[in-house]
N, C-alpha and C positions, 0 to 999 in steps of 0.2 A: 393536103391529101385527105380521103373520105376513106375511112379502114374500117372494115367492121371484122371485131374479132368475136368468134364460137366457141364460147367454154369460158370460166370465171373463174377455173380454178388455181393451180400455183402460177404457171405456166400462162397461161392467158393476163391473167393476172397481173403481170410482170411484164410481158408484152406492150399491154395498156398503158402500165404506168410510162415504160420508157417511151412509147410515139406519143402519148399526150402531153408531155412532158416537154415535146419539140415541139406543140401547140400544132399536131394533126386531128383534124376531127375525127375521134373514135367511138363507134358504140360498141358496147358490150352485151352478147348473147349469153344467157343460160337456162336452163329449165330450173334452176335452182334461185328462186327470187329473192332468196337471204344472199349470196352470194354476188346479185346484181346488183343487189340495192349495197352492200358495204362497198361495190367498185364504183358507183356513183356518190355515195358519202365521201370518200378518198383521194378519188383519183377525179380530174379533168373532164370525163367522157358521158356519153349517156349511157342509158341500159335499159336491154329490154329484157321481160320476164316468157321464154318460150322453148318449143324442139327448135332448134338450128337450123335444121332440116326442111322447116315448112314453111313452103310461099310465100302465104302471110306474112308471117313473123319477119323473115328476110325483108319482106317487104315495107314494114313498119320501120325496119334498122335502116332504112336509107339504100337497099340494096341497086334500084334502079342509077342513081346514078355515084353509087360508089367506086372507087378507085381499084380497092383491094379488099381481097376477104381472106381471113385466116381460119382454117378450123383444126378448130385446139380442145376438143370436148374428147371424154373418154372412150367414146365409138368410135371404133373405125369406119364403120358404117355408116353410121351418123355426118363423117366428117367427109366422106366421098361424096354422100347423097347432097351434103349441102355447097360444095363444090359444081357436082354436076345441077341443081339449081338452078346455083348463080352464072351459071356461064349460060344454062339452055332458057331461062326464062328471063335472067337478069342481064345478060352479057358481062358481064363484071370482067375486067378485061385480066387482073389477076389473081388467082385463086392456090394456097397452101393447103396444106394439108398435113397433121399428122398421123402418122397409121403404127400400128405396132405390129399386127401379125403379121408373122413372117411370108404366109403364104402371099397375102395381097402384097407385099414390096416383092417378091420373086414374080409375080405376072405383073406388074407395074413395070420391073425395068427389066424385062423379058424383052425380045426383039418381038414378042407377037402385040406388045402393046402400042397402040395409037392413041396420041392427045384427043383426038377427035369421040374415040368408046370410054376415057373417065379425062376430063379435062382436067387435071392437075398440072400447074406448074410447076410446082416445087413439093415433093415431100421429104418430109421431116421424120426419120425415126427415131425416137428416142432411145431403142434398143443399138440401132446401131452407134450414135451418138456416144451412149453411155460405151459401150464397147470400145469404142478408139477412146474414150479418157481412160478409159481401165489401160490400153494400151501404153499409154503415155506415162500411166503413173511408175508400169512394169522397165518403159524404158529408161527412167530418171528414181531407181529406187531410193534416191535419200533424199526426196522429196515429198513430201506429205499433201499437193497438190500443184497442178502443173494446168495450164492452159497456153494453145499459139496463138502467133499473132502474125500480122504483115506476112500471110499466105507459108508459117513457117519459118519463115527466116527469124521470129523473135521466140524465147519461153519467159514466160511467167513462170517462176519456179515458186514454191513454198517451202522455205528449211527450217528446221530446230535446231538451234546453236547448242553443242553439246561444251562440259567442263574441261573437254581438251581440241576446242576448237583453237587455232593458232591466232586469231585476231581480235577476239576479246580485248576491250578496252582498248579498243583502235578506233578516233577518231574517222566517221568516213571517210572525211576530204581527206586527212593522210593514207585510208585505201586508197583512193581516189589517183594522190601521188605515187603511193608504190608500184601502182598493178597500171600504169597509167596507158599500154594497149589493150585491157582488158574490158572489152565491149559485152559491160555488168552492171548491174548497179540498182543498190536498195531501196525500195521505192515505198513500204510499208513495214511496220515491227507491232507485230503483238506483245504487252508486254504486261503482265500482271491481268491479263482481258480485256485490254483497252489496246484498241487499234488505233496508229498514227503514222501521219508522213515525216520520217526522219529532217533533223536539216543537218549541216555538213558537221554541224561539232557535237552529235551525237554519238555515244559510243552503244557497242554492242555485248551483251549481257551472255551467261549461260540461262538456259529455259528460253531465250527471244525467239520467236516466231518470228522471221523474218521474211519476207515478199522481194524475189528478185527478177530484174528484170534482164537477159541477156541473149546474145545473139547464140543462136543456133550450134553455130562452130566454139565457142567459149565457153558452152556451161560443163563442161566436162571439166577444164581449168580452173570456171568458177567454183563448182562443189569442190575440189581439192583444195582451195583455199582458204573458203569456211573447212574445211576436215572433216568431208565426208567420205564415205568408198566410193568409187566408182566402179568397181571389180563387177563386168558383164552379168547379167541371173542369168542360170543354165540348167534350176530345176523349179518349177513352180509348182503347187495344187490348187485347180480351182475348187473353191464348193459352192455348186448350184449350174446344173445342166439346162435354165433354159435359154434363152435368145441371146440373155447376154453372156455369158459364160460360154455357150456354143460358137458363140461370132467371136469372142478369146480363144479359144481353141483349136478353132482355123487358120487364124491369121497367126498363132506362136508356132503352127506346125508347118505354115509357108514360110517362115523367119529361114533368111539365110543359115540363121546362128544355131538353126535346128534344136531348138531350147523344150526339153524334157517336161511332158505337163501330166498331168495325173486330175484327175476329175472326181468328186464327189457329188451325188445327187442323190438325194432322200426317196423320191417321184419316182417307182418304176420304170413306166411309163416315158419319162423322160428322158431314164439314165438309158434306155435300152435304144432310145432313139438317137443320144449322143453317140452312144457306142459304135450304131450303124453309120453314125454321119463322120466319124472321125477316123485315122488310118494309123496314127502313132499315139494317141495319147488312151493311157490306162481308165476306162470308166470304173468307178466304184457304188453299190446300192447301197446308202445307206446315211445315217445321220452326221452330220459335217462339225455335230459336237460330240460326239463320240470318236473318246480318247483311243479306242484299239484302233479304230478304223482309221485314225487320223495316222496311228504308228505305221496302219498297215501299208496305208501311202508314205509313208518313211518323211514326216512332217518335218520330223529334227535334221535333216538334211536338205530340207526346203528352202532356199532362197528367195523364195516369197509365199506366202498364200492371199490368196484371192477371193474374196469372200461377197459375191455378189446373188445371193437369193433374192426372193421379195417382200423378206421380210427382216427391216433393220436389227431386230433385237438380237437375232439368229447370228446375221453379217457379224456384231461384235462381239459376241461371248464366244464363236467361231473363232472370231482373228486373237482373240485374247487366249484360249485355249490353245492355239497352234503357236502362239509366241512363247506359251510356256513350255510347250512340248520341243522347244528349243527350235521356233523357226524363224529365221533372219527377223521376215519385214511380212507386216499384216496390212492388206488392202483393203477396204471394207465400201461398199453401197451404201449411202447412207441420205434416206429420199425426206428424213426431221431432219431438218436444219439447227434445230435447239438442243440436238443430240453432239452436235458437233465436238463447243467444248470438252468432252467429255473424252475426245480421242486421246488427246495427251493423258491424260490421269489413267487412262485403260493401258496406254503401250500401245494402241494404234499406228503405226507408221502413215498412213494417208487413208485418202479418202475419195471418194466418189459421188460429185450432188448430182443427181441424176435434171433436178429444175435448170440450174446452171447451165448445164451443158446443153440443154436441149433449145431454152430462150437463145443461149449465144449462137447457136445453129439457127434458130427461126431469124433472128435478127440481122446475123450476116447475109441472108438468102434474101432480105427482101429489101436492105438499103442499099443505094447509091448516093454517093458524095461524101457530104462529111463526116458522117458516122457510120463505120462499117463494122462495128464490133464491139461486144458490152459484153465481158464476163463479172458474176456475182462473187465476192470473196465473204464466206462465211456467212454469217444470218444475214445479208444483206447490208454489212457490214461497208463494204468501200465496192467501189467498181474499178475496174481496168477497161477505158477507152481509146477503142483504135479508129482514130479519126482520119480523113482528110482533109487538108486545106484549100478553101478557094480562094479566086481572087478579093473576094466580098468579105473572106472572115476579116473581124478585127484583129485578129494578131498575125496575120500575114505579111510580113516585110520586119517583123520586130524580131529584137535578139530575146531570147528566154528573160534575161534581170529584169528586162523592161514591160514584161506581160504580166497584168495585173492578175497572178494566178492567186487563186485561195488559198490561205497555209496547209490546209488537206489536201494538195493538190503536187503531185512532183510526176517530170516529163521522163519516162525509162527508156525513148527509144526513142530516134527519129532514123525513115527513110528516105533522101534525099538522089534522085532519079537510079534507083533501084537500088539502092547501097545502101545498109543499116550503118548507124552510126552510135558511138556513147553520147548523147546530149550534154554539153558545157554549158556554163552561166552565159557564153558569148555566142552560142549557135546560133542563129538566123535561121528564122520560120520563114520558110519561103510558100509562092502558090505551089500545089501539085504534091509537096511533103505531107507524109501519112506519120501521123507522130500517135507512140502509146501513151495513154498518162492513166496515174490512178489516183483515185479521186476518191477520198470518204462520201458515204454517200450525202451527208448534208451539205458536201460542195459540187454535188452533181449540178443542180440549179445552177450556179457561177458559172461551172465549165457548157454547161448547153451556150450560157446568154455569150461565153466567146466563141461559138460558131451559130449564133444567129446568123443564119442563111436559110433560102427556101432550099428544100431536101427532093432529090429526086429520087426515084424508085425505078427500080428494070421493068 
């Protein structure tokens, strides 16, 4: 396949490397020629130095008979313009898009819009993206990161084993034994900042960051068995009123559970515009590290805060300020990645990578077949792939012991004709099975070469 992607930045970036990486011809756009030229140093693809947007340039990237085109540049404008382009001068048969403001996604997926006045197929908001993970983290509080999988039916969860966890120095395979309906199971552990794929006679630590992977219906069972709460959140505060905190604020006040939110925004302008746009939840003006103000939303009876501005430094001395003012569980946005380790040593409870989420969104939007999903766990640290099987992969008709998988490499999930299952040493990879696996990323190469197949696109 011919892809050309628009924008060099995290996010494009990341794009690149995953389709180049299944050995698609990809070029790379940017106006920023340091940034072309390190994704040509790196990665697979070519690069060209230009606007996005202009004829020309599209034209030099292969756009005439390119397959797909992605635009991933910081304009919104920019990434329309160079959509409608390639559809009105290049035909490019499929065309992405990310867009932030909110105004252009409410006339985009308005009934007044037609493909034919901005030809997009698929867009990508990051704001909204980042918003249902903020979502997810609020639903699974004793998680410190969460992503789905197989449409829902699977979570990726992220725990910290605390000193009165009950299975400490429990070998897994005898988890494994006791819990043995328990459709769960530990697929990475951070442990001293070195991330790894457990094997079965590994035991589990207080401080282990641990990575799990389980069905839907089970992680409520699961967390009680590492020793976490599970006890519903019924009062939150966000701070930071704009797109993504506003799109939090909607969606907790359509929550059956009618769960109690309170809003801080610094922005006039912003807060007075949440205030209008919202029908239960309290707006506050003012700074989101300010200790009265924090009281004055009654912080210390929070059950979580929510800390998504756009500006990370703010998100954690926020979430660390409110955890001291005595509130449960601190959420925080957090768009450095090298900032991460630093959540545990803070009191962060979880996190929010706004790169993550958005690539695993662009990437599920635009593959068909074996690869339908990459989420990033930490600096880039391991991936969790939701693949499916054809009849062509190499380990289709094999049982798990006999698949030559890389030691960074363990299977958290298989779906075999619509039914999640725990994966055993003895299951059988069949065709048409969607299995997760997470993989270090220096076994990412290994796990592509067993599903060397040609990859289709919608």
């Amino acid at each position: 396949m011919k892809i050309i992607i628009c924008g060099a930045g995290q996010v494009g970036w990341q794009i690149a490397r995953h389709l180049a990486g299944e050995r698609n011809d990809v070029t790379v756009v940017d106006n920023n020629a340091d940034l072309v030229r390190q994704a040509t140093d790196i990665l697979d693809v070519q690069g060209i130095a230009g606007h996005a947007s202009y004829p020309d340039i599209l034209d030099r990237a292969g756009a005439r008979d390119a397959d797909m085109i992605i635009a991933a540049t910081h304009s919104d404008e920019v990434n329309m313009v160079t959509c409608q382009v390639a559809h009105s001068v290049f035909a490019v048969p499929r065309k992405i898009a990310r867009l932030r403001a909110q105004s252009y996604l409410d006339a985009i997926y308005s009934d007044l819009y037609r493909r034919d006045h901005m030809p997009i197929d698929v867009v990508i908001s990051p704001e909204k993206e980042v918003a249902e993970a903020a979502l997810r983290r609020l639903s699974a509080p004793a998680s410190f990161d969460t992503q789905s999988f197989i449409g829902g039916k699977v979570q990726l969860l992220g725990i910290v084993l605390d000193d009165d966890c009950p299975v400490l120095n429990t070998p897994l395979k005898q988890l494994t034994d006791l819990f043995s309906t328990l459709r769960s199971l530990v697929v990475g552990i951070r442990r001293g900042g070195l991330l790894f794929a457990p094997s079965p006679g590994d035991q589990l630590f207080a401080g282990d960051q641990i990575y799990l992977c389980s069905h839907r219906e089970d992680v409520a069972r699961a967390l009680e068995i590492f020793g976490k709460d599970t006890t519903p959140q019924e009062r939150v505060v966000i701070i930071g009123g704009g797109n993504v905190g506003l799109a939090v604020a909607r969606a907790l006040e359509s929550n059956h559970r009618r769960i109690r939110a309170k809003m801080i925004e610094r922005n006039r302008t912003c807060a007075e515009r949440a205030a209008d746009a919202l029908d239960r939840t309290i707006v506050l003006h003012g700074d989101g590290m300010d200790i009265d103000l924090l009281n004055e939303a009654n912080i210390a009876r929070a059950d979580a805060v929510l800390c998504v501005t756009d500006d990370d430094r703010v998100n954690l001395l926020s979430g660390v300020r409110a955890k001291q003012a005595g509130c449960k569980s601190a959420i925080c946005l957090v768009n450095d990645p090298t900032l991460q380790p630093l959540m545990q040593p803070l009191g962060i409870d979880a996190y929010i990578n706004p790169r993550s989420t958005t690539v695993s969104s662009i990437l599920r939007h635009i593959r068909h077949g074996r690869v339908r999903g990459v989420y990033s766990i930490g600096d880039a640290e391991a991936e969790v792939i939701e693949a499916q099987v054809l009849s062509t992969s190499p380990i289709s008709g094999q049982v798990i012991r006999d698949i030559d998988f890389p030691e960074g490499v363990l299977v958290g999930a298989v779906e075999k004709d619509g039914k999640v299952i725990r994966p055993k040493a003895s299951t059988r990879i069949e065709e048409g099975d969607v299995i997760v696996l997470f993989a270090l990323t220096s076994d990412v190469p290994a796990v592509e070469r067993l599903f060397q197949v040609s990859i289709d696109f919608f």
